[in-house]
N, C-alpha and C positions, 0 to 999 in steps of 0.2 A: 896703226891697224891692229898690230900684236895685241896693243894694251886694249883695245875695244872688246875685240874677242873673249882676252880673260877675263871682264868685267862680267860682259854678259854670260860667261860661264861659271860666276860665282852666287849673280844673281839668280840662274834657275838652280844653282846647285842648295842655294838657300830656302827659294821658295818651296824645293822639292821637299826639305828637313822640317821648314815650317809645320807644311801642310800633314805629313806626319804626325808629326807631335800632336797637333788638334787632331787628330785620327786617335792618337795615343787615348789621350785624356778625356776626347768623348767619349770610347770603352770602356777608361775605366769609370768616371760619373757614371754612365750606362749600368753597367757593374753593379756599383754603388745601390744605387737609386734600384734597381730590381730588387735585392738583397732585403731593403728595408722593408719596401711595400711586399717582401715576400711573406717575411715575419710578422710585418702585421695584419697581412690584410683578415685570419679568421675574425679581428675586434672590431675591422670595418662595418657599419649601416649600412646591410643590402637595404635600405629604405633610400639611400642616395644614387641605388645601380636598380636601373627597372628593367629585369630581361624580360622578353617576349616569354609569352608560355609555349611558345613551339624549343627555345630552347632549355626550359628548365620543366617539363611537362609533367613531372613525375617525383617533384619533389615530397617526401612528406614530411608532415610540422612536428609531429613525434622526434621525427630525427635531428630535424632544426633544433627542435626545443630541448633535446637533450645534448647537444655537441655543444652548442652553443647558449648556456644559461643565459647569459645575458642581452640575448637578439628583443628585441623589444614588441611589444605587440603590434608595431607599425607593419614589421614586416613582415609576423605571422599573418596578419590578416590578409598582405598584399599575398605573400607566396598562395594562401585560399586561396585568394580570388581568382589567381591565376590558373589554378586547377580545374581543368574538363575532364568526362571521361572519356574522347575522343584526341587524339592527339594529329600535328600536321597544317596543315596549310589550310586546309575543308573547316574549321572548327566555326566560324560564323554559320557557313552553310549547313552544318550537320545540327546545327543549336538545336532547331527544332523537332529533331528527334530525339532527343535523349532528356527532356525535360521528364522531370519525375513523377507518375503517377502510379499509383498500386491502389486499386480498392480493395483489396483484401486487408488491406492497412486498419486501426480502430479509425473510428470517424472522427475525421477532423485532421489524420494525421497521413493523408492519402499521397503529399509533396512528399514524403519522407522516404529513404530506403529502410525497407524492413530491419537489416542488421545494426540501425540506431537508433529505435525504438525500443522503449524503456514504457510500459504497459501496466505493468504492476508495481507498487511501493511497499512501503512496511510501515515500519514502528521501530526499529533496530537503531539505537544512538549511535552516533558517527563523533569522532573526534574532528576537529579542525586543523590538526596537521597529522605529519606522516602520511603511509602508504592507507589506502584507501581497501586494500584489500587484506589489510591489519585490523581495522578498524574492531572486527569484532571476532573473539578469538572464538565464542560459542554461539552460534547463534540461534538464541530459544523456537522450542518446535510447535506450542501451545501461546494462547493467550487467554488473559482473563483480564474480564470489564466488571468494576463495582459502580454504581452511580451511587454515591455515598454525600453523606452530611457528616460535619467535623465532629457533632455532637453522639456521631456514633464510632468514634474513632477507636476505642481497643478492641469492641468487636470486631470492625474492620481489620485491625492491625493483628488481631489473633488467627482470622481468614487468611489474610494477603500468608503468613508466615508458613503457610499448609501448600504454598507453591511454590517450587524450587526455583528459585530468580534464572541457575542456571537455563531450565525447563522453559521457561513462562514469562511471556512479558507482558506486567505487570500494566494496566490503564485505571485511572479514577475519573469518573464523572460527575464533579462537581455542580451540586444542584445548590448548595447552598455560597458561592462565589469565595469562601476562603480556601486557598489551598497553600499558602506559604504555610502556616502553622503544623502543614501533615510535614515537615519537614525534622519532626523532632525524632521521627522514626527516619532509621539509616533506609529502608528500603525504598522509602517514598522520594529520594534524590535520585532516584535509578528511576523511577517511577513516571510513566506518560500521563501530564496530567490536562484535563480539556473540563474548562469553567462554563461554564453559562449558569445563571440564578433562575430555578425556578421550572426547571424539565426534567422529564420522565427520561426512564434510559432506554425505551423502542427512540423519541426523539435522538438522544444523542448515538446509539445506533445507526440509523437512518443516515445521518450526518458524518459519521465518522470512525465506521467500521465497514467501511464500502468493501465486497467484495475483493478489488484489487489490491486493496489497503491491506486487507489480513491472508490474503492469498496464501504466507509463504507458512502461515501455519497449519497445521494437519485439524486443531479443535480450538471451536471460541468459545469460552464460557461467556455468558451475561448474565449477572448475579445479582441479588439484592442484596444489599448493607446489613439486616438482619438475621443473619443464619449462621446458628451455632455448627462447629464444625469438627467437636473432643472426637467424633465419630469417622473421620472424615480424610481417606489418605489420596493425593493425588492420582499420585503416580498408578495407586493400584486402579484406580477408578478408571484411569486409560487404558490399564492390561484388560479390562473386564468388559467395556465397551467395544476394543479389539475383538476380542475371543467371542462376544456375543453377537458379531456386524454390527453394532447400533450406530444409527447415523444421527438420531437424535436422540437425546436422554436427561436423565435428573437421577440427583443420588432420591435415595424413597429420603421421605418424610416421616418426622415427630413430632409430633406439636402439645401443649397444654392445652392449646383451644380447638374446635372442632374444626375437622381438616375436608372439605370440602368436597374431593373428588376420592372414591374407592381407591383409585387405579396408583395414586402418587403417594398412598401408606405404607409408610415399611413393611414385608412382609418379614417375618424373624427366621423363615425358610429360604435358605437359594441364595444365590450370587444375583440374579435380575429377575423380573416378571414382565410381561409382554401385555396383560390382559389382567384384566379383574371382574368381579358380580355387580353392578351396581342396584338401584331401588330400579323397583320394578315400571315403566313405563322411560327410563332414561335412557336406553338402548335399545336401538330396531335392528343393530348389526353386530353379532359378536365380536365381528373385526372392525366396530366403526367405534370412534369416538361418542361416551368416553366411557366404553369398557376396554379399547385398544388401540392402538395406533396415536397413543394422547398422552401428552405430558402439560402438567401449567408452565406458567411463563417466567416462575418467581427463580429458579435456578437452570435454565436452560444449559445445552450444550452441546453442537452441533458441528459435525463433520465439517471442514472447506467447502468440498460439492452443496450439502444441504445447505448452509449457508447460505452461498449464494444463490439459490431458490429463493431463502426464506425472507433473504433484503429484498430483493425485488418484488416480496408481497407487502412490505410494508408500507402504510402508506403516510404522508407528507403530512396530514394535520389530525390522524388518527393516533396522539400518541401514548396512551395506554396501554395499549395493545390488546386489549378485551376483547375476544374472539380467534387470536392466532392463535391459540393454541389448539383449538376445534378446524382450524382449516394447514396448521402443519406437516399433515397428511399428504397434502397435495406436491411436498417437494420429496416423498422419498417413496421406493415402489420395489415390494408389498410393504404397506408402512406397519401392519399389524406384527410384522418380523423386523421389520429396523427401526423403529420406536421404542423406548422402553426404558424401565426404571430399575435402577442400581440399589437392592438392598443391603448387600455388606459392607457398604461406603454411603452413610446416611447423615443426613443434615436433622438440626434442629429449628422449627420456624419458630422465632421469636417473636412474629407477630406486632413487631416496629409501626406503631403509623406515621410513617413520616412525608409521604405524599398528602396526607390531610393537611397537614400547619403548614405545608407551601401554599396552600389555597388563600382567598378570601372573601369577607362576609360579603354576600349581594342580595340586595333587596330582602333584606330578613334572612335572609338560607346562609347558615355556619359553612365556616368555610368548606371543614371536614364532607361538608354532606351537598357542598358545589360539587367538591372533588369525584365525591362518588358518582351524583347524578351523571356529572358528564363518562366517567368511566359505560355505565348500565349502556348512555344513549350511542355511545363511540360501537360498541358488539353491538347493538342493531345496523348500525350505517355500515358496517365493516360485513356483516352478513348479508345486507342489500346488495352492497355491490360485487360480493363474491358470485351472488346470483344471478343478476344482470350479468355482469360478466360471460360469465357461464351460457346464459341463455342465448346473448348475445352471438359468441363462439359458435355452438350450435346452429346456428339461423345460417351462419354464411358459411359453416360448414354444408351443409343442406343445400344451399341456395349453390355453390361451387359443385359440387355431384349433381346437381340438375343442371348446371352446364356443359359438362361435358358430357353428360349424357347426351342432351341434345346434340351436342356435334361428334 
């Protein structure tokens, strides 16, 4: 009976030590095993672990994306997805409140929250690594557009060198489709360059001096390839168009050959002139074009604001532009005081014909003299529809004031 006793009291005395020990060693594994997964888990795939967005609600990818270089796009995208701006239990049922619409937004971009809206662009080169807000240690306040042929290339490159790269970002508008070759000049690798064969530069204008595009600078020249420039300092030309308001303007002109318009001759008096005499019957308005309020098209230069008036009157298959200079008026106000020509900073017209030899021969008529036709016929069409226009405007003006009168 003794001996039974002790038996069975060795046995629970044993299985008590056992069961211990396994107590022991599953804490320390336990241990173990946390310790590892503690250290690694920052290198874990949260693309393997899918929490709910009620508990990670407010993650952001910035911070993902910087703690953790090497989290992979899987899981940027999921942690997005999982982001509302409602947080909680409601988040189905609240869906259809918080879907995004703002008409105040540009058109087309009305799903978007205003504060990631990007509305204006530039012309400013960007590198392809580093910081983003390195990218550009100066960034120019001015731009200038040549529509140029290669065959005019040092006069070109005697111009281009009269604007300070720091100042001025530099465009060519190649009419004539070579532009690797303007590579022999260092400045023309810095240089925005836009091909098409066989277009005017109100065309490449139109197309690629939109408003938004040149927004961030203060003045946009559009120049012709031919204009001598010994005479001709930038920077002063912007203190002088300051000092005088001018919203739109041209340095005066010299020429060998007869110069067309009174008003865009250098006068050898003054810093600018506003108005000039012309022949008798070409003016019914002292303040009208073109004894005032009038510059040509061949060196224009024009404020942001006017600007963007002056693109929105150009039009899509008028591309000469024969007649914009008679209705440039229309984007600045008094224009007889913010119009006007720069005599102590004066250009030389060279007189280039180089829109004629883009042309070609049809039906007997030289190219030269296609070119020009269509020029003459483009300012009637272009004065047509200013009119229309106009007249138009007027009718439902008129027609609107006799509605509400009636009620």
């Amino acid at each position: 009976m003794a001996n039974r006793t002790d038996n069975s009291s060795r046995c629970s005395n044993g299985k008590k030590m056992n069961d211990g020990m396994k107590l022991i060693i599953a804490t320390f594994i336990g241990v173990v095993i946390g310790f590892f997964l503690g250290i690694s888990f920052p290198t874990l795939s949260l693309t393997k672990i899918n929490f709910p967005s009620t508990i990670l609600p407010s993650v952001d990818i910035a911070y993902v994306e910087n703690e953790t270089p090497e989290t992979s796009s899987e899981t940027l995208l999921h942690t997005w997805s999982s982001r509302t701006p409602f947080h909680g239990a409601n988040n189905s049922s609240n869906a259809s409140h918080w879907k995004i619409w703002v008409p105040s937004n540009p058109r087309g971009a009305e799903m978007l929250t205003p504060g990631i809206i990007a509305p204006e662009s530039d012309y400013f080169i960007r590198r392809l690594w580093g910081l983003p807000e390195e990218d550009i240690p100066v960034k120019p306040k001015y731009l200038i557009a040549f529509t140029v042929g290669f065959n005019q290339r040092v006069n070109v490159d005697a111009c281009v060198k009269k604007f300070s790269e720091d100042l001025f970002t530099i465009v060519l508008f190649h009419y004539d489709g070579r532009t690797t070759e303007w590579d022999q000049y260092e400045w023309s690798k810095r240089a925005i360059h836009v091909s098409v064969p066989k277009q005017t530069k109100w065309w490449y204008a139109k197309r690629f001096l939109h408003p938004d595009i040149v927004a961030p600078y203060d003045y946009i020249f559009i120049w012709d390839e031919d204009l001598g420039v010994e005479h001709f300092n930038a920077e002063e030309y912007i203190r002088l168009i300051k000092k005088h308001g001018l919203e739109i303007s041209q340095p005066g002109v010299e020429s060998k050959k007869k110069i067309t318009w009174e008003i865009t001759k250098r006068k050898t008096k003054g810093e600018v002139h506003k108005d000039a005499k012309e022949k008798p019957g070409r003016c019914n308005d002292p303040h009208l074009p073109p004894c005032a309020a009038f510059i040509e098209i061949m060196a224009p230069v024009f404020s942001r604001d006017a600007w963007r008036c002056v693109w929105h009157m150009l039009q899509n298959d008028l591309v000469h532009g024969w007649g914009l200079d008679f209705a440039l008026r229309k984007c600045v106000e008094p224009a007889h005081e913010k119009i006007g020509v720069v005599d102590s900073q004066w250009i030389i017209h060279q007189t280039v014909p180089s829109l004629g030899s883009q042309g070609e021969e049809h039906d007997g008529v030289a190219a030269w003299q296609g070119v020009r036709d269509r020029c003459k016929r483009e300012w009637t069409m272009f004065q047509s529809r200013m009119a229309s226009s106009e007249k138009m405007y007027l009718k439902e003006l008129a027609a609107a004031s006799a509605n509400s009168t009636l009620h």
